[in-house]
SEDRENTOR-385174 format. One record per residue (C-alpha): residue number from 1; x, y, z. Coordinates in steps of 0.2 Angstrom, whole numbers. Example, Ala and Ser with C-alpha at 12.3 -4.5 7.8 and 13.67 -1.06 7.14 Angstrom:
    nr       u       v       w
     1      62     -22      39
     2      68      -5      36
END
This chain:
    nr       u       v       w
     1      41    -178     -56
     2      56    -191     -61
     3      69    -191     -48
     4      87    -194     -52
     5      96    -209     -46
     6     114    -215     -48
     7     126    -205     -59
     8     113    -200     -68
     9     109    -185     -55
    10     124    -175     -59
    11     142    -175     -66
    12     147    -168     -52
    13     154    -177     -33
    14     141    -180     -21
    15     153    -167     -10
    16     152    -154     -24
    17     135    -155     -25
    18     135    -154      -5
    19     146    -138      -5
    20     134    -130     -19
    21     118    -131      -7
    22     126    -120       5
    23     126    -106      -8
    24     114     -92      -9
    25     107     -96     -27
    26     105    -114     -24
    27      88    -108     -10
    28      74    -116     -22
    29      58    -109     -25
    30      45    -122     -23
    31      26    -128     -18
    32      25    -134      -2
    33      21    -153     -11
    34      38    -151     -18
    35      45    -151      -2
    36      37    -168       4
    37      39    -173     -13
    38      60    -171     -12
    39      71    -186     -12
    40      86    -188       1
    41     101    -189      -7
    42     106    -205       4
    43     124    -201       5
    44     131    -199      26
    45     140    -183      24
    46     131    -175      11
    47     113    -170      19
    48     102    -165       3
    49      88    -168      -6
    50      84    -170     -25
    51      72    -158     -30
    52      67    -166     -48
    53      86    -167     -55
    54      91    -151     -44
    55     100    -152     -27
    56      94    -142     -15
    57      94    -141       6
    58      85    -123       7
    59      69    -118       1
    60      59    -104      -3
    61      39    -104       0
    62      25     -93       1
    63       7     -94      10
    64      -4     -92      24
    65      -2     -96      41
    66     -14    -108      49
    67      -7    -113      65
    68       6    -105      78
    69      14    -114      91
    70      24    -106     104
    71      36    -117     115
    72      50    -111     125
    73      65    -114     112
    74      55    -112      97
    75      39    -105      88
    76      32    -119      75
    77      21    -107      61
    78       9    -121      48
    79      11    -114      32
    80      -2    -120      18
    81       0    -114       3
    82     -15    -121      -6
    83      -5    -138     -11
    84       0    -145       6
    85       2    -140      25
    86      22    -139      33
    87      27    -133      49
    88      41    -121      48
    89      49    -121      64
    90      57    -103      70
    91      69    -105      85
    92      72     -93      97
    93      89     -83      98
    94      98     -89     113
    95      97     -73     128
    96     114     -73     137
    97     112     -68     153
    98     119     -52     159
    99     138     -54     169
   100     140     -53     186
   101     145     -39     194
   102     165     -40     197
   103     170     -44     214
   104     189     -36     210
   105     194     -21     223
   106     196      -4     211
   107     214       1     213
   108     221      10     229
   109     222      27     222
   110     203      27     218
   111     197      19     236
   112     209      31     243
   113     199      47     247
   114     201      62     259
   115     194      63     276
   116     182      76     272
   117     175      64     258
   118     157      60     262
   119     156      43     262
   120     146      34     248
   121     128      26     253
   122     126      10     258
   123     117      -2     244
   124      99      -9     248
   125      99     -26     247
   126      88     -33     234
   127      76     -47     239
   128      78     -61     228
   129      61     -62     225
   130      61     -45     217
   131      77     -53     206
   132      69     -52     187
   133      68     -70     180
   134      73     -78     164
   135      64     -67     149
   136      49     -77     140
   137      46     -83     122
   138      44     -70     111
   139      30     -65     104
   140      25     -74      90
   141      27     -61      72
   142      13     -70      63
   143      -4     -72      66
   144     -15     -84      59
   145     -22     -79      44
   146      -6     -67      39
   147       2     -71      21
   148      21     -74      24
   149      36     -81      15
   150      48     -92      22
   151      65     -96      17
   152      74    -112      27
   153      83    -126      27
   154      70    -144      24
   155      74    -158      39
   156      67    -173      39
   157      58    -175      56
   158      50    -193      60
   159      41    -198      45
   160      38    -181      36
   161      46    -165      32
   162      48    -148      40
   163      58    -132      37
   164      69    -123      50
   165      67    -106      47
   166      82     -93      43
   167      71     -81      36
   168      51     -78      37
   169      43     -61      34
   170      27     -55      28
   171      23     -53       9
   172      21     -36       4
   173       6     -36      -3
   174     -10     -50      -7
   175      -2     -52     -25
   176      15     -59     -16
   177       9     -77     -15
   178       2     -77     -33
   179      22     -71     -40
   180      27     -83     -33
   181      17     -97     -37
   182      19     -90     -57
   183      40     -90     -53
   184      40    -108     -47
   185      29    -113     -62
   186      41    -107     -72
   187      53    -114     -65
   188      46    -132     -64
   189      44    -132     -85
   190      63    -125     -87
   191      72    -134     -73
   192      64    -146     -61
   193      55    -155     -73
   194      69    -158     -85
   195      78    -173     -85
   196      95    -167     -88
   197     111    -171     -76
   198     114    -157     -65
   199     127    -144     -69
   200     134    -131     -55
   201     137    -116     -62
   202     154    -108     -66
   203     150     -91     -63
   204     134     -89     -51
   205     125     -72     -53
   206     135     -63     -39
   207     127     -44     -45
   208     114     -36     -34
   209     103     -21     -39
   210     107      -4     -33
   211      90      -4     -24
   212      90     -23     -16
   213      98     -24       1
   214     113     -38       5
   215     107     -57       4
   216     114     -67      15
   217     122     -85      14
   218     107     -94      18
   219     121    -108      29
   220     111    -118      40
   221     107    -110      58
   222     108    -119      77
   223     112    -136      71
   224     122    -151      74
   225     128    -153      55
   226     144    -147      49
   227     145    -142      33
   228     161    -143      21
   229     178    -131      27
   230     177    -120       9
   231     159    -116       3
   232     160    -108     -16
   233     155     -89     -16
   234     154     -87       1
   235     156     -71      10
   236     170     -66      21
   237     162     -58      33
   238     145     -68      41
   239     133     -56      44
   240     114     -57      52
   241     101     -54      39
   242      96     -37      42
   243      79     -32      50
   244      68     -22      40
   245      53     -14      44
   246      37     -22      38
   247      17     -20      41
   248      12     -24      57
   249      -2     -35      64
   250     -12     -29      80
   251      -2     -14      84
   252      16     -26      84
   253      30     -19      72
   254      33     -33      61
   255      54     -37      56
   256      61     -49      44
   257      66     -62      55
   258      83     -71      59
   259      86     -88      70
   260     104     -80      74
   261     103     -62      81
   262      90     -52      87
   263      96     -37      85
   264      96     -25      72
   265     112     -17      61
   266     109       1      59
   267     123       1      45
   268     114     -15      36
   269     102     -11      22
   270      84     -22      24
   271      86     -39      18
   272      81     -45       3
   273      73     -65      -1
   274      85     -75     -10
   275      77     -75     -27
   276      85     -63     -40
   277      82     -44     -37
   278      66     -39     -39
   279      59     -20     -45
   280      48     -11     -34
   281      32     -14     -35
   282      28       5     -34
   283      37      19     -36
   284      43      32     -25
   285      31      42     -18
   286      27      52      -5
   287      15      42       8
   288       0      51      20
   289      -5      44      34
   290     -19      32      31
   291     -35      40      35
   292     -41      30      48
   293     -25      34      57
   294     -28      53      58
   295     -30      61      74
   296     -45      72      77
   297     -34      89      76
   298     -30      84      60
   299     -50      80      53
   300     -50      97      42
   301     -57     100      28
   302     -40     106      23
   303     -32      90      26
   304     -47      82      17
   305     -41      92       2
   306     -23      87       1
   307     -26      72       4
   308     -39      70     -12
   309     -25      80     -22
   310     -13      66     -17
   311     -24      54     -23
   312     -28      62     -40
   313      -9      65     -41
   314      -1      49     -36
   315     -15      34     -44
   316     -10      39     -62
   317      10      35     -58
   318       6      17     -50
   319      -7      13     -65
   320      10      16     -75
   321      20       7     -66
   322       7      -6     -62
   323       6      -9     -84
   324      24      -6     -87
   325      27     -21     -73
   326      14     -33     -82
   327      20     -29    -101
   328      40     -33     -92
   329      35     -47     -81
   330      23     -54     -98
   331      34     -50    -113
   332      47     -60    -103
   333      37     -77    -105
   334      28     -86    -117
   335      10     -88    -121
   336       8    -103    -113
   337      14     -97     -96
   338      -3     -87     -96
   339     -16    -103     -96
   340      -7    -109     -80
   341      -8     -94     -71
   342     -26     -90     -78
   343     -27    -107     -67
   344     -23     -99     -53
   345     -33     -83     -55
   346     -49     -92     -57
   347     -46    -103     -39
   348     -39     -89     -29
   349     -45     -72     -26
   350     -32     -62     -26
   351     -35     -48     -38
   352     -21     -47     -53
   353     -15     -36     -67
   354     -20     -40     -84
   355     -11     -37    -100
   356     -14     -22    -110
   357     -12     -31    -127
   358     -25     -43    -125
   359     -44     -38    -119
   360     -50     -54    -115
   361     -39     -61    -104
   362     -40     -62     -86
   363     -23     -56     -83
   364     -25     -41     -93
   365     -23     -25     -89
   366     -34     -14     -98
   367     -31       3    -108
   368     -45      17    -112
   369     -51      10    -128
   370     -51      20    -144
   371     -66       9    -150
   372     -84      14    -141
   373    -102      12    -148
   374    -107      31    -150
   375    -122      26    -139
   376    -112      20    -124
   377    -112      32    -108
   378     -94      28    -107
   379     -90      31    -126
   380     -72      43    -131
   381     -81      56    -147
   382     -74      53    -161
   383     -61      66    -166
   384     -72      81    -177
   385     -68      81    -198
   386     -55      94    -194
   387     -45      84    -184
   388     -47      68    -190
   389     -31      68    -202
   390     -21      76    -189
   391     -11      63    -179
   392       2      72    -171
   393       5      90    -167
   394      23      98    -169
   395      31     110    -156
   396      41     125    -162
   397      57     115    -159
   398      51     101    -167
   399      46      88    -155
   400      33      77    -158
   401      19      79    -146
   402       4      64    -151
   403     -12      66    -145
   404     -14      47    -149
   405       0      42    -136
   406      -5      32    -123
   407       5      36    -112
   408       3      54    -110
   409     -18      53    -113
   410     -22      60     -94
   411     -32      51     -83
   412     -50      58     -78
   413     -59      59     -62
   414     -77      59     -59
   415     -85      65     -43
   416     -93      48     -42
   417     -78      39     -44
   418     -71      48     -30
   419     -84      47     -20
   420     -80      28     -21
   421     -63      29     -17
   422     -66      18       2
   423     -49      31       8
   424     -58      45       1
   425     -75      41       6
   426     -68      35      25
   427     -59      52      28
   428     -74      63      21
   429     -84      56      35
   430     -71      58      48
   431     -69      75      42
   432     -89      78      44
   433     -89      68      61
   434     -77      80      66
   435     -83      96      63
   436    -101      93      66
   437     -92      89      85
   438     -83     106      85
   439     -97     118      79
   440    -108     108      95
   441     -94     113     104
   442     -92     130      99
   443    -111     132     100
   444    -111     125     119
   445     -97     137     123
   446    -107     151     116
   447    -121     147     128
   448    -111     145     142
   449    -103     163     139
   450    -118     171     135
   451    -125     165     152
   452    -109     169     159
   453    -110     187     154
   454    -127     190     156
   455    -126     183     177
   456    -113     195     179
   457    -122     210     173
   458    -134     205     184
   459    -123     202     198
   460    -113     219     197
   461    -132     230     197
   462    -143     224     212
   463    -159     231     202
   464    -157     219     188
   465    -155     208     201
   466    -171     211     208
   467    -180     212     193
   468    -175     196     188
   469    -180     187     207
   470    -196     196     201
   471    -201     189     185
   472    -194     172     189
   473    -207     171     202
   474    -217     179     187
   475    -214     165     178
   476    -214     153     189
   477    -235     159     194
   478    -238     156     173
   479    -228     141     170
   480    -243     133     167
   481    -251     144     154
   482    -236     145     146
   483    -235     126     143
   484    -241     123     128
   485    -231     136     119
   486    -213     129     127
   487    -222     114     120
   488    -224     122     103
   489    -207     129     104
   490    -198     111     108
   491    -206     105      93
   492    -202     118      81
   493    -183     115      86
   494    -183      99      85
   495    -191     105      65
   496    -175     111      62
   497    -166      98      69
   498    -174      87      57
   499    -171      98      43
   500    -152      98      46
   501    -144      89      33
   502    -140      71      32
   503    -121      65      32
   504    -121      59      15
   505    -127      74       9
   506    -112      84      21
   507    -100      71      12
   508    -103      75      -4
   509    -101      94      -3
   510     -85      93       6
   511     -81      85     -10
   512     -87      98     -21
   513     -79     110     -10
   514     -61     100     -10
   515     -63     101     -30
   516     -69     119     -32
   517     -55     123     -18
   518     -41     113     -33
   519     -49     121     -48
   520     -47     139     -42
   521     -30     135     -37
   522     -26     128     -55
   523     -23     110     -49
   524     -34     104     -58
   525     -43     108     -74
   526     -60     104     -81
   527     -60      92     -95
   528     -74      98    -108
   529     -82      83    -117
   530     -86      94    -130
   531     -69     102    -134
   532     -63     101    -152
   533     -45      93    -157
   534     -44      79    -142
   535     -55      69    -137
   536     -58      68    -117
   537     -50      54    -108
   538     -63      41    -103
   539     -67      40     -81
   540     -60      24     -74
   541     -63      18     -55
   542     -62       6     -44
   543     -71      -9     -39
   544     -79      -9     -21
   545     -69     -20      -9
   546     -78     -35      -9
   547     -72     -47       4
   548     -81     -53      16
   549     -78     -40      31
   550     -80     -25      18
   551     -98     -30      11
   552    -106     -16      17
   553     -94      -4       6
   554     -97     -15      -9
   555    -115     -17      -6
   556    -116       3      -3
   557    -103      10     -17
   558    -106       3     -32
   559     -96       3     -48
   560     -94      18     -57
   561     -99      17     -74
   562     -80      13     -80
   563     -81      -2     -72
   564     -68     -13     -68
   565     -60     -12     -83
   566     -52       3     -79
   567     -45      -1     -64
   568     -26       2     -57
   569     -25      -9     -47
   570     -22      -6     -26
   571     -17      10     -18
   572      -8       3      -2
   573       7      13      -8
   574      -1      29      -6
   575      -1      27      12
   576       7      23      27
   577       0       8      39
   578       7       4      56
   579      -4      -8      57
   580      -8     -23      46
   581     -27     -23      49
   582     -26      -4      44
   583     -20     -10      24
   584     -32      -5      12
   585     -33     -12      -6
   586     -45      -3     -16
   587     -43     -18     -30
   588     -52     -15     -47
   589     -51     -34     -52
   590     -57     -43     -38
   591     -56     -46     -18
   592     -43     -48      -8
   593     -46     -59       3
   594     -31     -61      16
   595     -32     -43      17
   596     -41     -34      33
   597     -52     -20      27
   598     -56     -13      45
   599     -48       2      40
   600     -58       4      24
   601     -75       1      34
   602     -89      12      32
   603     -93      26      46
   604    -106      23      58
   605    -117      35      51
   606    -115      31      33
   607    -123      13      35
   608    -140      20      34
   609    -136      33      19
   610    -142      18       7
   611    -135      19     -11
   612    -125      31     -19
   613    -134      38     -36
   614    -129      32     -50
   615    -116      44     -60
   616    -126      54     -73
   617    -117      52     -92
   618    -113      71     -91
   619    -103      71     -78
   620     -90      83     -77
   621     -71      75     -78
   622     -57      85     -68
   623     -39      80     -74
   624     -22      84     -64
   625     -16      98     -72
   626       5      91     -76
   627      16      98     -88
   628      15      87    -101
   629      -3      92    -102
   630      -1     109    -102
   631      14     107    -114
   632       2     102    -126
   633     -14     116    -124
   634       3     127    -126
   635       8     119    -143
   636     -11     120    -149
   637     -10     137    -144
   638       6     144    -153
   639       3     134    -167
   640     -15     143    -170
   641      -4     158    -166
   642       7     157    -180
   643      -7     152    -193
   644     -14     168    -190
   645       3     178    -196
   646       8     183    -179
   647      27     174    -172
   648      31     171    -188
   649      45     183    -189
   650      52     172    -174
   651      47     180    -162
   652      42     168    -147
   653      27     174    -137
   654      28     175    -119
   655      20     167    -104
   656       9     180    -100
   657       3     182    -116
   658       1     163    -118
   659     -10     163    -101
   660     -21     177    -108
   661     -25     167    -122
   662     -29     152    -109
   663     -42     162    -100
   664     -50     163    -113
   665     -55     145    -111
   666     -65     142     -94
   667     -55     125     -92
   668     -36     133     -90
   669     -44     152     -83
   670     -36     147     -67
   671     -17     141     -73
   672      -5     152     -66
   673       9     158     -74
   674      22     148     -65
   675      13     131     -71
   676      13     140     -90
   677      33     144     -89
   678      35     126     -83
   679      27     118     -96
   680      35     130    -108
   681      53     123    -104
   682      46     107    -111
   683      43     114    -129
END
């Protein structure tokens, strides 16, 4: 990279440019090389480096943490972020101690009191080895191994470089560090890498997203430098960067982290990195607790339910949002921009989207394809002569409703693919664990009452007392006659023992049951491959977790037959994690490999089931029943309606009549007629 030198760096005054590196948009995003690759600007007063042809004193970098050192005033964190090693050094924030306790008199008209007054006890003196002592280091809020990114100001120290931290929190997800490499790369062809004289700029982008909370100034913390009297754009009031709640590692609730304060402003919205606002990377929805967070009341079959509905309800929202984010994020830059960060993909293995536009990519994300082999298991039919011409059907009002949109073709789920779920497959075990454990209770507790009852029967009539002192003296006189069949009996018990069925087995009705339980309810509706005028939508899954501590899960639930290909993506945001190790990334293009899959591990019993079977090409496909969906069965239906003369006169049929025709049709027997008026407000 060419480094300025002379006038040639920037129009501007060496004190200009000073004053513009205190400014929040002046943090730049950068490798860690960059960092030890940075030039000092060689002027006394004006402490900043030359970043290419950009000045810069704060910097912005991502990766995993390799080292942590904790020392009295500080905590030093190595960063390496796959191009060189830094320590970023975090100090403490300074504890005052609490005041003393006044040694003033209180005024005469409260020390004056009545005779009758009790008089106040006497303090116990505290022995001043019971006195607490000064507090310790804090603990440290990452641990080796956790991604993080870390915003601060570069100092040279001795003969290299280091960052003093103002902010360092933990990326959101394993895809983090990836974005930001792809940013920086951007940013190296359009701005570091051009040799062009710096320019500040008039007007900086002061505007902040409606859902991005407050960055603050990012002015230097505990230091010995002064920086200028007036700083451009800089906020009247200094405020702390707000804590904000962030997956925790081992049990500790993780915060965004400030040098300056270490408390927490109620009023202050979380903090936000420095770069321009970003989008969610999901969208609002409602989280469960993560499976293996449940508590043992909670390990119903019931629960097991909702919690399959939430999965069938919520993956097809981020799979949409997950495409509409790579088609924005991609559209945004040029081809070229793809080859570098297909670079990337193939050293790291953090699992990424790929463009929906192009199917040989690797940073593709796929669609269901309209072009199959007939022969393939996973083929779409081709639509019947009938049909075939038809592209769009019309509502009465006259909106368009396509069966060739994408965006409203429904996603399908197999009973394969959700046995392959790792959330879904962990709870269903949990679940079976469970109640196995209560009906051994129940039985126990049945013995003991039986018992129970039958002793006191006996104790309340002194004959049936007698009698039984008689035959267990009976008994005990032909115990040995009666050996060999207790003998047979034993073994014919521990027969049925053996014949009880295995957990895999227990697992997989519990689904059936969860789905049966959805269908009846009219959840959920049973997608005929042979039904005429639509073609069924193709099943998709996940890949297994194949990182290194979740081998077992890969190596036990393979692929279901749609492959990889028709992936979404991760499913962290369907649940909530209070714990960093209990972050699951069910990822359908590759491994994640900073992420902990403890929570996604497979049951005890479950490591002997062996293989799942391979998914028959007649498997049955359940799709969500929504709206739009059945907005469209609605519009098929009143359209066949009026071609056979009837609501031609205007007149408009009725729910109930519209769910008499759906009965008729096992897959939407079970609508009700609230869903059916629902849907009917669309048209």
């Amino acid at each position: 990279m060419e480094q300025p030198s002379g006038s040639k760096a920037s129009v501007h005054t060496p004190q200009e440019l000073y004053a513009w590196t205190f400014h929040k948009d002046a943090v730049a995003p950068c490798f860690v090389k960059d960092v030890f690759a940075m030039t000092a600007s060689g002027i006394k007063d004006a402490d900043f480096f030359w970043l290419g042809y950009t000045p810069c004193r704060s910097v912005h970098i991502a990766g995993m943490v390799v080292g942590v050192q904790v020392y009295e005033k500080r905590t030093v964190y190595t960063v390496d972020d796959g191009t060189a090693v830094i320590d970023c050094t975090l100090r403490h924030a300074v504890v005052k101690p609490p005041p003393p306790p006044s040694k003033t008199r209180p005024p005469a008209s409260i020390s004056r009191r009545t005779d009758d007054a009790p008089s106040p006890p006497k303090k116990r003196k505290v022995e001043s080895s019971m006195v607490a002592g000064p507090p310790g280091p804090p603990e440290p809020i990452a641990d080796v191994g956790a991604l993080v990114e870390v915003v601060g100001r570069v100092a040279a120290r001795y003969e290299t470089k280091e960052v003093v931290v103002d902010r360092l929190e933990h990326c959101e997800s394993a895809n983090a560090e990836i974005r930001h490499w792809a940013r920086v790369i951007d940013i190296h062809r359009a701005k570091y890498s051009q040799a062009v004289p710096f320019v500040i700029p008039t007007h900086p982008p002061t505007s902040r997203a409606s859902n991005a909370s407050p960055v603050r100034s990012y002015v230097a913390g505990p230091s010995n430098d002064s920086g200028p009297s007036t700083l451009p754009e800089t906020p009247r009031k200094r405020r702390n960067i707000a804590d904000h709640p962030l997956p925790s590692v081992n049990g500790r609730n993780r915060r965004a982290v400030s040098p300056a304060s270490s408390t927490v402003d109620g009023s202050e919205a979380s903090s936000a990195p420095s770069s321009p606002a970003k989008s969610p990377t999901h969208p609002q929805i409602i989280k469960l607790r993560h499976p293996s967070r449940l508590h043992s009341r909670d390990l119903t079959s019931n629960t097991f339910r909702i919690y399959l509905k939430h999965y069938m309800d919520n993956v097809p929202i981020l799979a949409a949002a997950a495409a509409m984010t790579s088609m924005n994020r991609f559209d945004n830059n040029g081809g070229d921009y793809r080859d570098e960060v297909t670079s990337i993909h193939d050293t790291l293995t953090t699992p990424t989207k790929k463009r929906p536009f192009s199917k040989t990519h690797p940073l593709d994300t796929p669609r269901l394809s309209r072009f199959h082999d007939i022969g393939e298991a996973n083929t779409t039919p081709t639509p019947t002569q009938k049909s075939k011409g038809k592209q769009k059907e019309q509502a009465p009002n006259g909106v368009d409703i396509s069966e060739e949109d994408d965006t409203s073709t429904p996603f399908g789920f197999t009973l394969s693919h959700l046995r392959r779920v790792p959330e879904l497959a962990l709870l269903a075990g949990r679940v079976v664990r469970a109640e196995t454990r209560r009906r051994a209770r129940e039985a126990r507790e049945k013995e003991k009452a039986a018992a129970h009852s039958q002793f006191s029967q006996q104790a309340s009539n002194p004959y049936m007392l007698s009698a039984a002192a008689a035959s267990a003296s009976g008994s005990a006189s032909s115990s040995a006659a009666k050996g060999r069949s207790v003998k047979v009996d034993k073994g014919k018990e521990g027969e049925k023992k053996k014949k009880e069925d295995p957990p895999r087995v227990k697992k997989r009705r519990l689904f059936v049951w969860a789905l049966v339980r959805l269908y009846e309810e009219g959840a959920i509706v049973l997608w005929d491959a042979e039904a005429p005028k639509r073609a069924p939508p193709a099943p998709w899954s996940f890949s297994a977790i194949k990182n290194s501590s979740a081998s077992a899960l890969s190596n036990d639930h393979g692929n279901d037959d749609g492959g990889a290909e028709n992936g979404v993506g991760e499913t962290s945001a369907l649940w909530k994690s209070t714990s960093g190790n209990t972050s699951v990334f069910s990822s359908a293009s590759g491994s994640t490999a900073s992420t902990s899959a403890s929570a996604s591990r497979l049951p005890e019993d479950d490591e002997d089931e062996g293989a799942l079977s391979d998914p028959r090409a007649d498997e049955e496909i359940y799709v969500i029943l929504t709206p739009a969906l059945l907005a469209r069965e609605i519009s098929a239906v009143l359209s066949a309606r009026r071609a056979r003369g009837r609501g031609a006169d205007g007149q408009k049929a009725s729910a109930e009549e519209v769910r008499k025709i759906l009965a008729r049709d096992s897959r939407w027997a079970r609508v009700g007629i609230w869903a059916i008026e629902e849907a009917m407000t669309l048209l």
